[in-house]
C-alpha positions as a Python dict, from the first residue, in 0.01 Angstrom:
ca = {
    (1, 'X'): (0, 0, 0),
    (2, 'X'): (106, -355, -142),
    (3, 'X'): (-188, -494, -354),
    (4, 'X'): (-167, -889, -426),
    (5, 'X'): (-390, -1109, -657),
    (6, 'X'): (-679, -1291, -440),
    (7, 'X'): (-575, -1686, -393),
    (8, 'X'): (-782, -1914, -643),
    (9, 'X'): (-1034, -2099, -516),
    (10, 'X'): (-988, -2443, -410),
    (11, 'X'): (-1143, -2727, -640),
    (12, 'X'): (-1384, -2944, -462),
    (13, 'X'): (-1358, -3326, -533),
    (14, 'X'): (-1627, -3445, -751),
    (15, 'X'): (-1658, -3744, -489),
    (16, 'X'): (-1764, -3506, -223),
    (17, 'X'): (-1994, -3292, -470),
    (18, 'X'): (-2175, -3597, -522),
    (19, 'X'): (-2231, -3698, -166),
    (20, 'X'): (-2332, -3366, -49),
    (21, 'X'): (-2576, -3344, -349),
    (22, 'X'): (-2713, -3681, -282),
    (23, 'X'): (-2760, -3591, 81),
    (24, 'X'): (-2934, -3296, 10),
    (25, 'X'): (-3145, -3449, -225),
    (26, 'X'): (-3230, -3744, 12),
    (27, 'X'): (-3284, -3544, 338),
    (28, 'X'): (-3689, -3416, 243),
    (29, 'X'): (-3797, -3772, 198),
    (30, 'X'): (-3648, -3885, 510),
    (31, 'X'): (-3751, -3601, 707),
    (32, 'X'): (-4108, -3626, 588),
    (33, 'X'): (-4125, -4040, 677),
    (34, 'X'): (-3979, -3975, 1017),
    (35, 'X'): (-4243, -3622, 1031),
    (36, 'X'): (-4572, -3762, 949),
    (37, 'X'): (-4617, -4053, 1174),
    (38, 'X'): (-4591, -3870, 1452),
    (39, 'X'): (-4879, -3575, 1415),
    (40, 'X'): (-5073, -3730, 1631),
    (41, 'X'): (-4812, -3738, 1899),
    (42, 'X'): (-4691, -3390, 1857),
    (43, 'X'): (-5069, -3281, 1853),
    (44, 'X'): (-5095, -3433, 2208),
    (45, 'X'): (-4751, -3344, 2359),
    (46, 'X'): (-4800, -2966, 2246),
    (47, 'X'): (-5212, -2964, 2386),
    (48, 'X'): (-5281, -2822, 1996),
    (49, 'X'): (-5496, -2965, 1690),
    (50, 'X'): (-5409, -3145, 1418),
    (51, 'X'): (-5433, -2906, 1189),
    (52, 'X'): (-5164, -2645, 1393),
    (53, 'X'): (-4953, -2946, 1349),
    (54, 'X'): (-5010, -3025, 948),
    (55, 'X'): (-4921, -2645, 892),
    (56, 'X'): (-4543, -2707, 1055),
    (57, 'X'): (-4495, -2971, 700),
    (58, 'X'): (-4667, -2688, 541),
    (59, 'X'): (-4325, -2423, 641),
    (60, 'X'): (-4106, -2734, 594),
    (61, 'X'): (-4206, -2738, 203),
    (62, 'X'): (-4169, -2378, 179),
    (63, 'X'): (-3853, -2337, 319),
    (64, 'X'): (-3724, -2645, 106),
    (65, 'X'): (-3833, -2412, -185),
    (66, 'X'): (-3697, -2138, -83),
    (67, 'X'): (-3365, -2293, -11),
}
């Protein structure tokens, strides 16, 4: 059996570390100006109450934390 040393990893570009970063760090806002506008709406479409709705931004936050 032939053993060989793993490969090195490949270096990431800082260019594209910094754009990924910044996109992860700007997609929350975004998501939660686009989100809350439309509760009403989505309350409607789906025949359920506010509040059912509210508790969806509720999950959003905690798997944003989690992540």
């Amino acid at each position: 059996m032939i053993v060989t040393a793993p490969k090195p990893a490949k270096k990431i570009p800082p260019f594209l570390l910094i754009v990924v970063l910044a996109l992860l760090a700007g997609f929350p806002p975004m998501a939660t100006d686009m989100y809350l506008p439309a509760f009403h709406v989505m309350a409607d479409r789906f025949g359920v109450a506010d509040s059912a709705i509210e508790i969806t931004l509720s999950v959003f936050f905690l798997g944003l934390a989690l992540g």
